[in-house]
C-alpha positions in Angstrom: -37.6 49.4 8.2 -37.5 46.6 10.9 -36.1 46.7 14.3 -33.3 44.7 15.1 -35.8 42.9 18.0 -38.7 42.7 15.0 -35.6 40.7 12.5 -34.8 38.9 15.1 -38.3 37.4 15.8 -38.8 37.1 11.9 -35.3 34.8 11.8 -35.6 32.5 14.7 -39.5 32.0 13.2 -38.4 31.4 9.6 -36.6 28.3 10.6 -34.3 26.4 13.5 -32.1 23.8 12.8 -28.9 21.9 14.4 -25.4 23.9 14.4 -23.1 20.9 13.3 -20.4 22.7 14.9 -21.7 22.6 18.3 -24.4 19.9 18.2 -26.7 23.3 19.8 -30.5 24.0 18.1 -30.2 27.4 18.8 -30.3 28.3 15.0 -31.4 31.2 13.8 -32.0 31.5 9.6 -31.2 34.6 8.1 -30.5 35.1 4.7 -31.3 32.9 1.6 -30.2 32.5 -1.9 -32.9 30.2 -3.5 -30.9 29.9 -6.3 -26.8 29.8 -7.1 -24.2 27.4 -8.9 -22.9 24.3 -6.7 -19.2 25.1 -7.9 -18.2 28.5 -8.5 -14.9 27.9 -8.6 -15.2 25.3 -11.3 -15.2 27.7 -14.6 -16.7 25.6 -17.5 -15.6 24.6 -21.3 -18.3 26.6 -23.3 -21.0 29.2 -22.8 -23.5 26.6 -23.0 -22.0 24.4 -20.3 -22.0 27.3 -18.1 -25.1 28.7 -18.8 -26.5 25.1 -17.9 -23.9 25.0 -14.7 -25.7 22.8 -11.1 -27.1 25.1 -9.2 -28.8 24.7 -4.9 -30.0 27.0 -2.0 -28.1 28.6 0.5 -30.2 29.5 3.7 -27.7 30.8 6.6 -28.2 30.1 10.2 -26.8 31.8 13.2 -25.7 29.7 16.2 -26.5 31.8 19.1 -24.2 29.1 21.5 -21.2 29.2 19.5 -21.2 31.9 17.1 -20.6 29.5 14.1 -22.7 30.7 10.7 -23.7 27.5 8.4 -25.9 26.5 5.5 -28.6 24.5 6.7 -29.3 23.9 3.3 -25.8 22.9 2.1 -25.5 18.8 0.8 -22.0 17.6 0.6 -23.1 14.5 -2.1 -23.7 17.7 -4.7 -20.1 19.4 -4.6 -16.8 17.7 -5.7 -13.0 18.9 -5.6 -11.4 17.4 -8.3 -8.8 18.9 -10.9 -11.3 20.8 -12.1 -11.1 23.0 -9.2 -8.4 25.8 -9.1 -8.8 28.1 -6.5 -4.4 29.2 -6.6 -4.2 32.6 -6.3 -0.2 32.2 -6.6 -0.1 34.1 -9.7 -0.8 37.0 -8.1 2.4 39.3 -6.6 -0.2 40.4 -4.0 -0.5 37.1 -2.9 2.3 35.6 -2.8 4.1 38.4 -1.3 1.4 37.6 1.8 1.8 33.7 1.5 5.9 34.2 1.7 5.2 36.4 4.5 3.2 33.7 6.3 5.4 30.8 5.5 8.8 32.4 6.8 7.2 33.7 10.1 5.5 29.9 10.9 9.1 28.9 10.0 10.8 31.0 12.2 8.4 31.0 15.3 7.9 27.5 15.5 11.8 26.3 14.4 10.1 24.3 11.6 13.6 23.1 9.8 14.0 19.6 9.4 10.4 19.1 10.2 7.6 16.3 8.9 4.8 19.1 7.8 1.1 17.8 6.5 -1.2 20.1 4.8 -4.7 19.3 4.7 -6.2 20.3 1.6 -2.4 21.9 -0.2 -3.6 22.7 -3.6 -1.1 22.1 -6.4 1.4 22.7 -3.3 2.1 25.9 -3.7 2.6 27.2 0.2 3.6 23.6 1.1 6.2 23.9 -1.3 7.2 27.3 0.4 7.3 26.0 4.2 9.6 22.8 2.9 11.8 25.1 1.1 12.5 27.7 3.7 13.0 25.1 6.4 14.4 21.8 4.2 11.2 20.6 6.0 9.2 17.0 4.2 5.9 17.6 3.3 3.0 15.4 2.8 0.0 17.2 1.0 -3.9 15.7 0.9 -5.5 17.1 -1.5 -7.9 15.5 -4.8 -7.8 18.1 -6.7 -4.2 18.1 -7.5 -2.6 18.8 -10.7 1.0 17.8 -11.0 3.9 20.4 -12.7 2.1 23.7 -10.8 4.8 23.6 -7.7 8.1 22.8 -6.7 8.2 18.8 -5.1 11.2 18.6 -5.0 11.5 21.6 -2.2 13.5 21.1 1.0 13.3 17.6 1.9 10.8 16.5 -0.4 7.0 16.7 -0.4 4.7 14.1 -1.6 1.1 14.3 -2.5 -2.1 12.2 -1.9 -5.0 13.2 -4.2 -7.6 12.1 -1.7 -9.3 14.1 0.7 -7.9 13.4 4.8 -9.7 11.4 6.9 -9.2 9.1 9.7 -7.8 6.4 7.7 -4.7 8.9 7.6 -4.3 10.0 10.9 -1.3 7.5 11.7 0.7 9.7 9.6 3.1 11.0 12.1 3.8 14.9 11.9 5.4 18.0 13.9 3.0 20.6 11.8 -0.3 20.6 10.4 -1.1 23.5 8.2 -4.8 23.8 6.2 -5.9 26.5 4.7 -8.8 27.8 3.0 -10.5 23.9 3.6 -12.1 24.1 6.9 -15.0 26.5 5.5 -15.6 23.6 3.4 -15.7 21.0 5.6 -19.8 19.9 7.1 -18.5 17.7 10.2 -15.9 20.0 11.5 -15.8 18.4 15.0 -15.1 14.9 12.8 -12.6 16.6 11.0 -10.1 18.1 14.4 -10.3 15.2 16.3 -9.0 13.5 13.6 -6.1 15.8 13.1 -5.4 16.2 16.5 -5.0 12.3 16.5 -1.8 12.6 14.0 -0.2 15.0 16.3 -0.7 12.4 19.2 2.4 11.7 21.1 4.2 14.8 19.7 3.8 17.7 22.5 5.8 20.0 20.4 3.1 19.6 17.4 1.2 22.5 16.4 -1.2 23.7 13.6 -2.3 26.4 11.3 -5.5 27.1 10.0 -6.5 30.0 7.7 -9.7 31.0 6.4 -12.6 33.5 5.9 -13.3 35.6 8.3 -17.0 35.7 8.5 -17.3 39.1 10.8 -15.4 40.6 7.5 -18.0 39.3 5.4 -21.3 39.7 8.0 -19.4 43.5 9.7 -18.4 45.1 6.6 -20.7 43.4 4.1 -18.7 40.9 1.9 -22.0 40.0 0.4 -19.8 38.6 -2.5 -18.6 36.2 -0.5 -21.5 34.3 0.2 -20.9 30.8 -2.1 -22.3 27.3 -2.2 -19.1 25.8 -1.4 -18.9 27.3 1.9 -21.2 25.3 4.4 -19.7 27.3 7.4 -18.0 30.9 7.8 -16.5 31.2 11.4 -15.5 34.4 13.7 -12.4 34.4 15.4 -14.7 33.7 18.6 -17.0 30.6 17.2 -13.6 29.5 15.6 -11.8 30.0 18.7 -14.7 27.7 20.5 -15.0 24.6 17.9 -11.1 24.4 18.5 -11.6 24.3 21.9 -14.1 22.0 22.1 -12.1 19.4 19.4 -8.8 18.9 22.1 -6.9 22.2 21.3 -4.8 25.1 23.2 -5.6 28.3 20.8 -2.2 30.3 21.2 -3.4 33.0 18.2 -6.4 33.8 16.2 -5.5 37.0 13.7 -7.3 38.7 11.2 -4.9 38.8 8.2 -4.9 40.2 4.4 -6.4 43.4 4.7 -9.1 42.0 7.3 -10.4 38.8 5.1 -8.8 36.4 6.2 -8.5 34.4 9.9 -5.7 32.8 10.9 -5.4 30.2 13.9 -2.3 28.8 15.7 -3.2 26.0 18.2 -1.5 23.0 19.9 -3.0 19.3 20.9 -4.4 20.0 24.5 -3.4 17.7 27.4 -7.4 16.9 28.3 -10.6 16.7 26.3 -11.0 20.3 26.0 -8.7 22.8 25.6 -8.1 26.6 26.3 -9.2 29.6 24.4 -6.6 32.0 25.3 -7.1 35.5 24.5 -10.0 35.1 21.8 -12.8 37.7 22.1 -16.6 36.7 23.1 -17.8 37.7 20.3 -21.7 36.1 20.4 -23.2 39.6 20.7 -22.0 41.6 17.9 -21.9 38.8 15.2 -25.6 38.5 15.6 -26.1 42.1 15.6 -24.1 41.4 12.3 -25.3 38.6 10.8 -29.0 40.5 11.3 -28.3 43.2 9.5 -26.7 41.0 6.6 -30.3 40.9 4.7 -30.8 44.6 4.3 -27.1 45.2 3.4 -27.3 42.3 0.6 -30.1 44.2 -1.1 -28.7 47.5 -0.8 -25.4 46.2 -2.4 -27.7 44.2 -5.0 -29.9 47.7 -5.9 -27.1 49.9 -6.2 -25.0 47.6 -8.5 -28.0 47.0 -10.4 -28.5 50.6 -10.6 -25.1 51.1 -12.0 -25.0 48.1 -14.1 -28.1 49.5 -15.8 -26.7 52.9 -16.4 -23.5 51.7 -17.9 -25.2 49.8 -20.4 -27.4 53.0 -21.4 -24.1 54.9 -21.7 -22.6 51.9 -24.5 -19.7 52.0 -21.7 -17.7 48.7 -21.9 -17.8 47.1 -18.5 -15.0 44.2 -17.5 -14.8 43.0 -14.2 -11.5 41.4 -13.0 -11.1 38.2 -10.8 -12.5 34.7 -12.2 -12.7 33.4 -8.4 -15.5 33.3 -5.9 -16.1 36.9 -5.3 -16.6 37.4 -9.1 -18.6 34.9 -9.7 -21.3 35.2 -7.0 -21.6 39.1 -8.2 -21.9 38.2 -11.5 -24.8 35.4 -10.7 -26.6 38.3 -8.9 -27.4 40.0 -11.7 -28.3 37.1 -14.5 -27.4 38.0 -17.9 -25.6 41.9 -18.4 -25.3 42.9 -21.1 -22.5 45.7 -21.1 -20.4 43.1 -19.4 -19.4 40.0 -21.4 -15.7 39.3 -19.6 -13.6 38.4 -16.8 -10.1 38.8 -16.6 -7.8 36.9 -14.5 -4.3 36.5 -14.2 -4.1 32.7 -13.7 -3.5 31.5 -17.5 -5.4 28.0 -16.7 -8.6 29.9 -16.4 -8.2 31.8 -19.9 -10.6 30.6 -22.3 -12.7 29.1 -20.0 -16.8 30.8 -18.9 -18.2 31.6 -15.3 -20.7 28.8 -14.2 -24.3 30.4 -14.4 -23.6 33.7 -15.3 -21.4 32.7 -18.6 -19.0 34.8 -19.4 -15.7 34.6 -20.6 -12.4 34.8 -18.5 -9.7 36.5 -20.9 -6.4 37.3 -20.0 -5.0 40.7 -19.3 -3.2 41.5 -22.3 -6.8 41.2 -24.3 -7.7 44.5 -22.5 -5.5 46.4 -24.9 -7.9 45.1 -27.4 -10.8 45.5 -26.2 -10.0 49.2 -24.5 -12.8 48.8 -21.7 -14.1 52.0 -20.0 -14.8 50.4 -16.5 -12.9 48.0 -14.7 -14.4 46.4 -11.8 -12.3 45.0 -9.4 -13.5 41.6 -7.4 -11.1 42.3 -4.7 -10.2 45.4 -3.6 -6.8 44.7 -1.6 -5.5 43.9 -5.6 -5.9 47.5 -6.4 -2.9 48.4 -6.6 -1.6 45.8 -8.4 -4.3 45.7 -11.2 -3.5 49.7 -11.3 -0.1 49.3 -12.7 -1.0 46.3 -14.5 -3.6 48.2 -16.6 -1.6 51.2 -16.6 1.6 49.1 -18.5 -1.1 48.2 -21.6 -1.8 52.1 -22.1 -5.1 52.1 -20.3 -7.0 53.9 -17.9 -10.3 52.8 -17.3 -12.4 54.1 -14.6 -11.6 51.1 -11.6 -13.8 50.5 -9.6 -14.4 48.1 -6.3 -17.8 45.8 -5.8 
């Protein structure tokens, strides 16, 4: 097996490129996925649809001046977020026991009642609807991918909509919050994208924002190697994100790793000068390289041994089902090509039912069909659901073996 020094030498050789999050050209490649779908989020109509789904490369890159992972290979003209994209996860009591939890302690901590509140990339408005609720707080939401009827407008003071995607052109919209989550992983000109936020809270001193999103030393550290997607042109540590904040005109007052570990969340305020302060945020350069080195050999380990087992339940006849029709699914599912002892996904979102994973093609059904279909394994996309799915399947008379990818 290589040394760490000899992976090293093989990244930085493979290929160097330009960290858009820093501007530095201290890129190191280190993993690559010649070939996934553009959209895994996007389920499709029919079998055949899927089967036939846009696919592109992912080749990650290490930024060894700010700590910031991206896909040098990731083009922004080839993904889309229109209605077609549902990435809620609101119908599940694990979540939004966590996202209530979230919205009443930003409430509380920062006095938002009465408040104007923006959130930058909202969804169908689901935690928006939340913060304007507990605080009769107005809301204005940017997102395109909107689909009216799946939250609450009417909440608190009012919340309105914009199905576009925020830029500049909207940065005279006056606010005291900004919240985003789950958008800034998506986003290829990050720096672009802060200063432009950090011109709506101009003027305000009492402004502050909230960001959530992957945590990329839960997915390099303890090998979420399901987590690696298309859509994601950048995965940030609490460190790297710590710095870009920085660097964009911020004070960081918080970085914490949330929900189970898999999630970061950042609390910052508009900084008096160009740059701002990183508080208490760890330098964390060393270890995520040591991580993000190690992240080939744990990707085919993870890929043999679910190959292995894939392979023997099929010999066995066992029925197979995995459960979760997001991004985790799907990307474990495209590892593997066709499988034959596993032809469905269950989810508990009802829009998905009916509806087939892009590439890999199979078929999202809703709980209930398990008491048909009487599987022998359930595989679970996300572990910190365990307990949930437990009594879920445990109220249809089953008990299938569960087990986590």
């Amino acid at each position: 097996m290589e040394s760490k020094q000899q992976r090293a030498r093989n990244a930085t050789a493979a290929h160097q490129g330009v960290c858009a999050a820093c501007g530095s050209d201290e890129l190191e490649c280190f993993f690559t996925i010649p070939q996934t779908p553009l959209n895994c989020i996007v389920l499709r109509t029919t079998k055949e649809v899927a089967l036939n789904a846009p696919t592109g490369r992912i080749e990650l890159g290490f930024c060894a001046r700010c700590g910031a992972v991206s896909n040098v290979a990731f083009d922004s003209n080839l993904v889309d977020y229109d209605r077609s994209y549902d990435n809620s996860l609101h119908f599940s009591p694990t979540f939004r026991k966590y996202a209530d939890g979230i919205a009443r302690d930003l409430v509380n901590r920062y006095n938002l009642r009465g408040k104007n509140v923006i959130d930058l990339g909202c969804g169908n408005a689901e935690f928006l609807s939340l913060i304007c609720g507990l605080g009769d707080n107005r809301g204005i939401g940017f997102d395109p991918s909107f689909i009216q009827g799946r939250a609450n407008l009417e909440a608190g003071k009012g919340i309105t909509v914009i199905q576009d995607y925020y830029s500049e052109r909207y940065a005279g919209y006056a606010t005291d919050f900004v919240i985003c989550r789950h958008v800034l992983e998506h986003i290829p000109n990050p720096k672009e994208f802060l200063r432009n936020v950090r011109g709506a809270l101009r003027g305000n001193p009492e402004a502050a924002i909230f960001f959530e999103l992957p945590n990329a030393s839960f997915v390099f550290q303890k090998n979420g190697v399901w987590d690696i997607l298309y859509e994601h042109c950048f995965y940030y540590s609490s460190g790297a994100l710590a710095r870009l904040f920085s660097a964009c005109g911020f004070d960081v007052l918080n970085v914490l790793e949330t929900f189970d570990g898999q999630y970061l969340c950042l609390e910052a305020r508009p900084s008096s000068g160009e740059n701002g302060l990183l508080g208490d945020a760890a330098g964390d350069l060393d270890s995520m390289r040591d991580d993000v080195l190690r992240f080939a050999d744990a990707f085919r380990c993870q890929h043999a041994h679910w190959s292995k087992m894939l392979d023997r339940f099929a010999g066995e006849g066992k029925r197979v089902v995995l459960w979760g029709a997001g991004a985790k699914g799907a990307m474990f599912l495209n590892a593997f090509g066709e499988v034959s002892s596993l032809e469905y996904v269950v989810d508990v979102n009802p829009h998905k039912w009916g509806s087939y994973i892009p590439g890999a093609a199979q078929r999202v059904v809703s709980p209930e069909f398990l008491k048909e279909y009487q599987p022998d394994v359930l595989l679970l996309a996300n572990s910190k659901y365990r307990d949930e799915i437990g009594r879920q399947v445990a109220a249809l008379g089953l008990s299938p073996d569960l087990l986590s990818i």
